[in-house]
MDTraj code that builds the backbone (N, CA, C; nanometers):
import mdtraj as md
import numpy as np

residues = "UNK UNK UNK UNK UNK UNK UNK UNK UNK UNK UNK UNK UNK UNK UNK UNK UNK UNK UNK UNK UNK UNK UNK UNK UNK UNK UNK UNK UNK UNK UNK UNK UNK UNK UNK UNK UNK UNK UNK UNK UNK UNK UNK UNK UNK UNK UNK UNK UNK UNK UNK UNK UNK UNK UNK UNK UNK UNK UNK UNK UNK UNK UNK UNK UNK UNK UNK UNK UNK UNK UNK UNK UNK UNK UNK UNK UNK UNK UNK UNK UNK UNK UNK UNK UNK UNK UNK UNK UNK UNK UNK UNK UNK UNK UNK UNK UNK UNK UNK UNK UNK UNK UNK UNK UNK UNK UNK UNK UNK UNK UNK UNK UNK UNK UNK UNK UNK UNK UNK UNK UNK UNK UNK UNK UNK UNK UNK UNK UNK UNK UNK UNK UNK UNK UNK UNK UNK UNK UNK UNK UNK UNK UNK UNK UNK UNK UNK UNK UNK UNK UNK".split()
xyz = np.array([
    [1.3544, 6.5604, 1.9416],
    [1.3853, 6.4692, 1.8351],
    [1.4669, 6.3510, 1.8854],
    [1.5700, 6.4217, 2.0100],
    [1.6557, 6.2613, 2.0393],
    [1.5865, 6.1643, 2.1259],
    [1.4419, 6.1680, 2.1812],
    [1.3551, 6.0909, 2.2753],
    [1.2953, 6.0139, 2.1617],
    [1.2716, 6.1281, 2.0606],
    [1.1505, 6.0114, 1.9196],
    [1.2115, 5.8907, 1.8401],
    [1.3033, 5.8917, 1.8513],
    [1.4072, 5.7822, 1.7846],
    [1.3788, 5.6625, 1.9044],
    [1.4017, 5.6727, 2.0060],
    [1.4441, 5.6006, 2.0968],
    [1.2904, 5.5325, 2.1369],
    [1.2164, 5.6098, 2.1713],
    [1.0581, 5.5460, 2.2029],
    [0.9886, 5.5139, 2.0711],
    [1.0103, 5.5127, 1.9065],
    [0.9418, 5.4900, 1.8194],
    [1.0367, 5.3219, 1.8044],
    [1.1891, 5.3297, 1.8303],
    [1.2456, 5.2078, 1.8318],
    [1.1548, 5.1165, 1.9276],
    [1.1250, 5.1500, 2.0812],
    [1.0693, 5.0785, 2.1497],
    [0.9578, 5.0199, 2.1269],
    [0.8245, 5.0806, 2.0778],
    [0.6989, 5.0602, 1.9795],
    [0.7379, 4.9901, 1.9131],
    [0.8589, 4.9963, 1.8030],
    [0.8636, 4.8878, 1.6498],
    [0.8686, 4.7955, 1.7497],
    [0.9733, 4.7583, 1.8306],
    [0.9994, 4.6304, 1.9313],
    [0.8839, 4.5438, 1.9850],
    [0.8219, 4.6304, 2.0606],
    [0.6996, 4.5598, 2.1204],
    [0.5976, 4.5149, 2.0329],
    [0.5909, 4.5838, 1.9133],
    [0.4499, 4.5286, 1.8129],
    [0.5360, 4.3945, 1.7228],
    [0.6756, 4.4528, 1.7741],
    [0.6930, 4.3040, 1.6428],
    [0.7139, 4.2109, 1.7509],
    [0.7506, 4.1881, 1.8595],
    [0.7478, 4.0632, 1.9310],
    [0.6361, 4.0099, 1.9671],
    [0.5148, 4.1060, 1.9770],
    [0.3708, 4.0662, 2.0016],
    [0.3457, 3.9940, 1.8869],
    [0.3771, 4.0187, 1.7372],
    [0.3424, 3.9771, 1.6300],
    [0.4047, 3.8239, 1.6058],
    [0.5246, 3.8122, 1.6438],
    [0.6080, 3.6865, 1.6386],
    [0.5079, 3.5973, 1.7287],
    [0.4762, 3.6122, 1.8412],
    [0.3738, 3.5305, 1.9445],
    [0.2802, 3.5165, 1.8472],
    [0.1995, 3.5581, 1.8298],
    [0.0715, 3.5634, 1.7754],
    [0.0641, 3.4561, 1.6239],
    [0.1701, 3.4148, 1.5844],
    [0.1902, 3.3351, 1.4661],
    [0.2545, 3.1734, 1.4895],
    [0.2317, 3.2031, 1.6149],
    [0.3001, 3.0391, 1.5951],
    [0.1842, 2.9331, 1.5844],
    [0.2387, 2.8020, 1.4937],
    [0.0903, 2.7013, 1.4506],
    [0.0339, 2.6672, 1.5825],
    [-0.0977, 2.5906, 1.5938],
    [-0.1456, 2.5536, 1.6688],
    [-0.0731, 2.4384, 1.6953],
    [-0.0412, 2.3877, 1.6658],
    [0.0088, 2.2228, 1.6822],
    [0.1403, 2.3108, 1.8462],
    [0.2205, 2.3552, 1.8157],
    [0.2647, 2.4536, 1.9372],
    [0.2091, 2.4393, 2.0415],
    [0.0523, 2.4474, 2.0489],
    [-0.0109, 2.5173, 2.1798],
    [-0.0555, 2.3823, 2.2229],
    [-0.0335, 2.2755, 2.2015],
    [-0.0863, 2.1717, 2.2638],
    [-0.0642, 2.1500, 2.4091],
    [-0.1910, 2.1140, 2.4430],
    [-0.1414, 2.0808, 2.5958],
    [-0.1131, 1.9334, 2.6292],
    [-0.0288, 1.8575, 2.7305],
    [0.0154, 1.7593, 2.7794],
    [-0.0806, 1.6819, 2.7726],
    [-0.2411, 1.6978, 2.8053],
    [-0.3642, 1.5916, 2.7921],
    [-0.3775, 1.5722, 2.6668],
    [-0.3768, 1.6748, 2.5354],
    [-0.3925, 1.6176, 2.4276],
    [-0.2821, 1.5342, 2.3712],
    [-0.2193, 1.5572, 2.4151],
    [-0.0437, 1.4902, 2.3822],
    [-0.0792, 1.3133, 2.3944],
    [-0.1181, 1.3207, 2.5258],
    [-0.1740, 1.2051, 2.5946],
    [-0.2408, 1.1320, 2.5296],
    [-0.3651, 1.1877, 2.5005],
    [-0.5112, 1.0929, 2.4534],
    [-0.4646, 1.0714, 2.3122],
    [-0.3846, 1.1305, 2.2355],
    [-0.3289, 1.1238, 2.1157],
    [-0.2422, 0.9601, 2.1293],
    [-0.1778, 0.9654, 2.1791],
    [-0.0893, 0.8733, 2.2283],
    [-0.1688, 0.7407, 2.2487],
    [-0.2711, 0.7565, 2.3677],
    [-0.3357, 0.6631, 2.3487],
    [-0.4598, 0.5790, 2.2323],
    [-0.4916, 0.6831, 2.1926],
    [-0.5430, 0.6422, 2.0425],
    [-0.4868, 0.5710, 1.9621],
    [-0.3181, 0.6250, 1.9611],
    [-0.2731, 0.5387, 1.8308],
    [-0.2297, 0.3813, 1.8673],
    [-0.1815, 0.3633, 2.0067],
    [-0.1576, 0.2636, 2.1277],
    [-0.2804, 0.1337, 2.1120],
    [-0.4250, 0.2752, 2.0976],
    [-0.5203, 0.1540, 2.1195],
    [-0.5958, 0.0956, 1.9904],
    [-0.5083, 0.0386, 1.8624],
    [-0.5573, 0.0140, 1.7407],
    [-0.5123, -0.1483, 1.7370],
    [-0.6831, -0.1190, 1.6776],
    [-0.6409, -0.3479, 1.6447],
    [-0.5880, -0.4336, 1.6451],
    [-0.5689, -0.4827, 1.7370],
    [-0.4686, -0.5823, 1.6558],
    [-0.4174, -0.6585, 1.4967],
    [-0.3454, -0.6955, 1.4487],
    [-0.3625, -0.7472, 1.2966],
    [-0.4121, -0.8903, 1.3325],
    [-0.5115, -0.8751, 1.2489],
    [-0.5452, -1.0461, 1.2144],
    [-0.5657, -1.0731, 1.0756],
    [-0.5849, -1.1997, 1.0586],
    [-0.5334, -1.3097, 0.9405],
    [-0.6446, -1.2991, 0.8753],
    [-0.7564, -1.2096, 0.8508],
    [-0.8877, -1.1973, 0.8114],
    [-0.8194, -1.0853, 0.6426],
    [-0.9013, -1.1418, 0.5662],
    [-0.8396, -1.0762, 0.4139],
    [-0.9371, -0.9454, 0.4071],
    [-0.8391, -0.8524, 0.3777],
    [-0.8820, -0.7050, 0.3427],
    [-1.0335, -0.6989, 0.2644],
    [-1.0927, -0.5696, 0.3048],
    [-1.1988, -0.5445, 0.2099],
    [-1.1679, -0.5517, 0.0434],
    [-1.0416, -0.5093, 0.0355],
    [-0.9765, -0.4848, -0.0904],
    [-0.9138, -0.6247, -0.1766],
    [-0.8861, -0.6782, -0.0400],
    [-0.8396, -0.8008, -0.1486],
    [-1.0050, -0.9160, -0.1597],
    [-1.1127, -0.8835, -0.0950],
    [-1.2048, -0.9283, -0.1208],
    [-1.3149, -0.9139, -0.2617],
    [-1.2870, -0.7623, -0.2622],
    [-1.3474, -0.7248, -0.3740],
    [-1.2639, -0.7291, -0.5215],
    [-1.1147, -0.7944, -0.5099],
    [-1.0372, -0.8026, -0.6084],
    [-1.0834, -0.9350, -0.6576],
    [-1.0931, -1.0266, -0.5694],
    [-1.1158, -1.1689, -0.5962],
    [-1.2965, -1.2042, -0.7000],
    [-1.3680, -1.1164, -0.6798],
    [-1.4727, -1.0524, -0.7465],
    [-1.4372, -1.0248, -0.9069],
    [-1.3617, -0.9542, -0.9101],
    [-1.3312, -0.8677, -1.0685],
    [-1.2435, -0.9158, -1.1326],
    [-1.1488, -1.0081, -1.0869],
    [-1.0521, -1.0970, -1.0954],
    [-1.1003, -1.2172, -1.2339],
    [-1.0393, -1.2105, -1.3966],
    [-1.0718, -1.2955, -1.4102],
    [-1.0092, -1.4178, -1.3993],
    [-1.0978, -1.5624, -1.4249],
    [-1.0735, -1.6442, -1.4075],
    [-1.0279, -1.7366, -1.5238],
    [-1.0218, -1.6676, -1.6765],
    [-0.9830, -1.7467, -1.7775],
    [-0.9473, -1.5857, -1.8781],
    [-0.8150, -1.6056, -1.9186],
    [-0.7267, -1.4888, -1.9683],
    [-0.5640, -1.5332, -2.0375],
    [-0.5091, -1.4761, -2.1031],
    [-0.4155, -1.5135, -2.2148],
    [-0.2820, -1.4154, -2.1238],
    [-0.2458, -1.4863, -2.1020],
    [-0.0667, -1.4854, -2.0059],
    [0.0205, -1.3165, -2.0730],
    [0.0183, -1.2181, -2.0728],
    [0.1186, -1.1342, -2.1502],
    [0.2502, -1.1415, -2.0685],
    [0.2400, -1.1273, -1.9660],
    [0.4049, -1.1261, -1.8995],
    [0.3664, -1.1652, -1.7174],
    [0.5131, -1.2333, -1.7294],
    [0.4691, -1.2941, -1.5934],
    [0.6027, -1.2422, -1.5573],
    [0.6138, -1.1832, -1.4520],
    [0.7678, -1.1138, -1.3902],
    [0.7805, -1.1693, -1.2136],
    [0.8880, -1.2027, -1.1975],
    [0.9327, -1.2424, -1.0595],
    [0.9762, -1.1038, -0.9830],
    [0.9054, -1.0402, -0.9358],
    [0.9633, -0.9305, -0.8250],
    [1.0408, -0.9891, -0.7246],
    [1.0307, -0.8857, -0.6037],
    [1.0941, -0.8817, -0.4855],
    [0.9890, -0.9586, -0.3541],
    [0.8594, -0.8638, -0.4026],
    [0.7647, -0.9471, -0.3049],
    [0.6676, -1.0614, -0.3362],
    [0.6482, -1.0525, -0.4506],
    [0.5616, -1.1282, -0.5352],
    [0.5683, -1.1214, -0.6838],
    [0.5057, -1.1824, -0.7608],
    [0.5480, -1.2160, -0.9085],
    [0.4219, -1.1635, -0.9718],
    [0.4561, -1.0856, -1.0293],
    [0.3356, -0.9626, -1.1386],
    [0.3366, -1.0115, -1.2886],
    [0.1874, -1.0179, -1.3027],
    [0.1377, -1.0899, -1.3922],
    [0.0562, -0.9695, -1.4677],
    [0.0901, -0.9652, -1.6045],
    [-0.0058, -0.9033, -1.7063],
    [-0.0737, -0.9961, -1.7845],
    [-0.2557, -1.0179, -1.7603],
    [-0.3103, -1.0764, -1.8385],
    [-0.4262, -0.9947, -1.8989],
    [-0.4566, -1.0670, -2.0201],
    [-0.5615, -0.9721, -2.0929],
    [-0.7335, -1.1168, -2.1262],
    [-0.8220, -1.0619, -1.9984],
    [-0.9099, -1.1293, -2.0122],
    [-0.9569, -1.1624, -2.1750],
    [-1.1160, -1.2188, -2.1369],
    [-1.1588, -1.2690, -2.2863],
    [-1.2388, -1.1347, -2.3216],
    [-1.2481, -1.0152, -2.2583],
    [-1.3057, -0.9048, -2.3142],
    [-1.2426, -0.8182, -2.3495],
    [-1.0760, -0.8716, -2.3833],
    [-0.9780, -0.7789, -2.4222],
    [-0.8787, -0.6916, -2.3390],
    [-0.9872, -0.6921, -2.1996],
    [-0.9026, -0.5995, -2.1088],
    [-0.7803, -0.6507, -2.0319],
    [-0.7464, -0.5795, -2.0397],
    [-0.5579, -0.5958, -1.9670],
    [-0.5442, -0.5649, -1.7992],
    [-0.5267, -0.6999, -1.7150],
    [-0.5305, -0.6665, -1.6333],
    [-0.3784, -0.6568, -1.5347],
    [-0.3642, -0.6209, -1.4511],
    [-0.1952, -0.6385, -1.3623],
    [-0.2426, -0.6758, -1.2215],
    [-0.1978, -0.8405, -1.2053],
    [-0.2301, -0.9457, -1.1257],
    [-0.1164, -0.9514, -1.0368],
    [-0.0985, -1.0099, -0.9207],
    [-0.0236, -1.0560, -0.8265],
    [-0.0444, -1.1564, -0.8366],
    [0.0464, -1.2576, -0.8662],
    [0.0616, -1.4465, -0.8141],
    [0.1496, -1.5209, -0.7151],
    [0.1639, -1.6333, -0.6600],
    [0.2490, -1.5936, -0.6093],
    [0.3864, -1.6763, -0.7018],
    [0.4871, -1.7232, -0.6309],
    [0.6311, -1.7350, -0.6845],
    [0.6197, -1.8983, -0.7132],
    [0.5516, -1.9680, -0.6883],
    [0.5244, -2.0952, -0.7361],
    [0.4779, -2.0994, -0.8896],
    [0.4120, -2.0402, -0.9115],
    [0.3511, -2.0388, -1.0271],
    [0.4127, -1.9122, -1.1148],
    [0.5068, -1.8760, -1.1240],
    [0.5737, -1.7917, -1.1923],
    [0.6957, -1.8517, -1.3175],
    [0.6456, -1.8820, -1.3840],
    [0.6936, -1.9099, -1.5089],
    [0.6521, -1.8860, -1.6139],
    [0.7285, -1.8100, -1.6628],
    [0.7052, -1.7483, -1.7960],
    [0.7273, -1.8191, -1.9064],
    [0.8169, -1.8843, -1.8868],
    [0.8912, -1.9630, -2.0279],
    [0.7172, -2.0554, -2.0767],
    [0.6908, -2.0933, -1.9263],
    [0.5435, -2.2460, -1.9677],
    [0.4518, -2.1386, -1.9674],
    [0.4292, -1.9989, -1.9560],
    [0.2278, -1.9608, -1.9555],
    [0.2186, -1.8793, -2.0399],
    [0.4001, -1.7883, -2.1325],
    [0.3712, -1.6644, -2.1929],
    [0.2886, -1.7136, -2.3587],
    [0.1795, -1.5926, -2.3547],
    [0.0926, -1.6233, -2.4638],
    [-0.0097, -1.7302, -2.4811],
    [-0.0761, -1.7434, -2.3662],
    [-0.1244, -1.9196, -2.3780],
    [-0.2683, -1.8633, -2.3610],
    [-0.3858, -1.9146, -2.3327],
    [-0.4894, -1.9338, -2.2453],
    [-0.4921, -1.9942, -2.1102],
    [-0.5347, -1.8959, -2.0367],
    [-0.5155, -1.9858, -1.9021],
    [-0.6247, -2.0237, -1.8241],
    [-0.6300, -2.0664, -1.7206],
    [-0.7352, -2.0664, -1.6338],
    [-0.6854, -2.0372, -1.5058],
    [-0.7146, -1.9435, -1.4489],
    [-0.6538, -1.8862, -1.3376],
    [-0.7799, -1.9387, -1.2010],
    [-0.6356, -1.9511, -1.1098],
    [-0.7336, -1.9692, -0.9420],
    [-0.6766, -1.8911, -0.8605],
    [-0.7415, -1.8390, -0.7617],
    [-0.6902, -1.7368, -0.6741],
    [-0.6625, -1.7224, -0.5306],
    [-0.6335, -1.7189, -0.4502],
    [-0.5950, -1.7305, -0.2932],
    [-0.5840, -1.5975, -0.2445],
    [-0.5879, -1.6127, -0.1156],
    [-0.5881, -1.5136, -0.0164],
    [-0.4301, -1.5491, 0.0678],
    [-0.3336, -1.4531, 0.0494],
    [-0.2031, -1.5169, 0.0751],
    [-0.1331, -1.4179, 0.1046],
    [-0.0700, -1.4444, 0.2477],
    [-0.0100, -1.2791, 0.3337],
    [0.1739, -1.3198, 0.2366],
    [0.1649, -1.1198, 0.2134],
    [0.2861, -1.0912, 0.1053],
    [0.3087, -0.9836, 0.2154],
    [0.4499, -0.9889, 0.1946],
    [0.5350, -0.8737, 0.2841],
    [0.5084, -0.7222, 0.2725],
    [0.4843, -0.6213, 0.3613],
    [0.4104, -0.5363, 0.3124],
    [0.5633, -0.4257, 0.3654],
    [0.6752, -0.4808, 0.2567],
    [0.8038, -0.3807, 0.2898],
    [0.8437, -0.2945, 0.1677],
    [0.9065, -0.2459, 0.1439],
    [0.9482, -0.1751, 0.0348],
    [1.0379, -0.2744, -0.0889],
    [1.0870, -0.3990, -0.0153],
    [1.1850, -0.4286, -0.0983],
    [1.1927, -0.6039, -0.0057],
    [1.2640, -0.7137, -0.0454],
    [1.2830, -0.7663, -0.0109],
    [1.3178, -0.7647, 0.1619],
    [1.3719, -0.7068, 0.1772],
    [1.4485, -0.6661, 0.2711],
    [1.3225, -0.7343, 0.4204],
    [1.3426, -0.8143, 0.5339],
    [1.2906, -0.7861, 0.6421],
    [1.2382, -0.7121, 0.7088],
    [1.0879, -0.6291, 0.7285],
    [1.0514, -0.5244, 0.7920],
    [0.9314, -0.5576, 0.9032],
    [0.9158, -0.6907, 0.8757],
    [0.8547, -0.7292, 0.9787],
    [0.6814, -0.7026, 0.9652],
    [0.6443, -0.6462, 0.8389],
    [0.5423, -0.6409, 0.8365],
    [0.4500, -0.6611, 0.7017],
    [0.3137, -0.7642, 0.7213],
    [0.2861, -0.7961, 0.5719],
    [0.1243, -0.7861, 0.5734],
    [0.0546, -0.8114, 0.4699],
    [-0.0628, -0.7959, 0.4572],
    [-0.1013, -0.9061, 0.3919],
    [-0.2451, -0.9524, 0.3819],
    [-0.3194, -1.0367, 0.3015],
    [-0.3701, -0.9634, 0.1872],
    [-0.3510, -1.0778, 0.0368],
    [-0.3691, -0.9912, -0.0754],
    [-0.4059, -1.1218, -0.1707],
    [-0.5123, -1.1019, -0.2651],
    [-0.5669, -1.1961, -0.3469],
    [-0.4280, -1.2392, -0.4539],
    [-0.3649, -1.3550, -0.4428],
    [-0.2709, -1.3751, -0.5652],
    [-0.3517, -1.5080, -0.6729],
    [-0.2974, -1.5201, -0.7986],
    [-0.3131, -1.5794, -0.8300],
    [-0.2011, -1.7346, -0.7766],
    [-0.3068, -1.7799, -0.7428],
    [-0.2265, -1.9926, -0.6707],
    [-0.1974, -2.0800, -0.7450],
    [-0.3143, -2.0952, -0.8806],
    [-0.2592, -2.2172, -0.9376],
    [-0.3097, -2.1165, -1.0843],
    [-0.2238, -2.1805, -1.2530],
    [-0.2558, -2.1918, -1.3336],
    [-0.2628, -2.2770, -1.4536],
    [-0.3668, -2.3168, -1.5268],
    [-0.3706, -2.4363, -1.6026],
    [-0.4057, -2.3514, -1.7209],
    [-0.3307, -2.4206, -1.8240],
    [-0.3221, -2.4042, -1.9546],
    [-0.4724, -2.4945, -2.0046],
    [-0.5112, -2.3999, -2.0763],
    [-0.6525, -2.5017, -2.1020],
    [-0.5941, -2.5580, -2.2416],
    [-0.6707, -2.6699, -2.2389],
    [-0.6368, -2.8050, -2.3432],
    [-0.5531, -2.8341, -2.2843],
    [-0.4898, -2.8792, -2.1558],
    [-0.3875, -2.9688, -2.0981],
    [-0.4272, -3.0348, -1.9819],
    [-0.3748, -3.1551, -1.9571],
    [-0.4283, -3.1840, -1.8503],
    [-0.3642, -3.2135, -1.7195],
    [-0.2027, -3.1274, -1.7647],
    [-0.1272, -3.1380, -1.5921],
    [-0.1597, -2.9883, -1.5700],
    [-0.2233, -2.9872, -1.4387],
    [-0.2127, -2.8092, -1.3937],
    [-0.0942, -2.8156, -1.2819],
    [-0.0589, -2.6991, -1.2286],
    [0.0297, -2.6513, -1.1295],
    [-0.0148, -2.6728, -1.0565],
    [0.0787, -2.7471, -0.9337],
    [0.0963, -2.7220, -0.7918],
    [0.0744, -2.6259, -0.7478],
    [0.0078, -2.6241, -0.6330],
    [-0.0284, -2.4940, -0.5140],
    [0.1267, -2.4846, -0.4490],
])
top = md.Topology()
chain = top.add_chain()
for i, resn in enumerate(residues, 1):
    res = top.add_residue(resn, chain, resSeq=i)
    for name in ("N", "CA", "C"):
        top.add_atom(name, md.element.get_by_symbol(name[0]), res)
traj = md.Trajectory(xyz[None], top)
């Protein structure tokens, strides 16, 4: 009886340290070449260029071009615009900070124009050094008037 204690302890030991091995993630077992080619993959991505997103291409598409002003707000990166086309629908626009006045567009008819115009792509005002191209609205004219906005 005093050997069975002692060699059934040894057994629990060995099956549970075999078991601890046997569970660790794969990401663990990597070897130094995949480490590598990983590395270089992410190393070897595009450069950024000044060419406008698929996304802000197909915005400029669906985007209307004549719509009634609900709120025009000055953010951090750009100035967000709620307008509600002539089919009722309500859309949430990016413009940029030139044309952000609320006091002259809230409730009006407008006629909206649109640009392709790199906006900071940071969390907050703040400098991060990195931005994207994004369809804003550039100029807007009040229809029945005949001064429109500066670009």
């Amino acid at each position: 009886m005093k050997k069975l204690i002692p060699i059934f302890s040894l057994a629990f030991s060995c099956i549970w340290l075999v078991s601890c091995a046997n569970s660790q993630p794969d990401t663990a077992k990597e070897t130094p070449a995949n480490t590598v080619e990983q590395t270089k993959t992410e190393t070897s991505s595009k450069p950024v260029t000044n060419t406008p997103t698929k996304k802000a291409e197909e915005e400029s598409t669906t985007q209307p071009k004549i719509a009634t002003v609900k709120e025009l707000v000055n953010g951090d990166l750009k100035c967000y615009a709620t307008v509600v086309d002539e089919k009722g629908t309500e859309h949430n626009l990016g413009a940029s900070f030139e044309v952000c006045e609320p006091e002259k567009f809230l409730n009006k008819k407008v006629s909206l124009s649109y640009g392709i115009e790199s906006v900071s792509d940071c969390e907050s005002a703040e400098p991060c050094g990195k931005s994207k191209k994004e369809s804003l609205i550039v100029k807007i004219d009040i229809l029945g008037e005949k001064s429109p906005t500066k670009n």
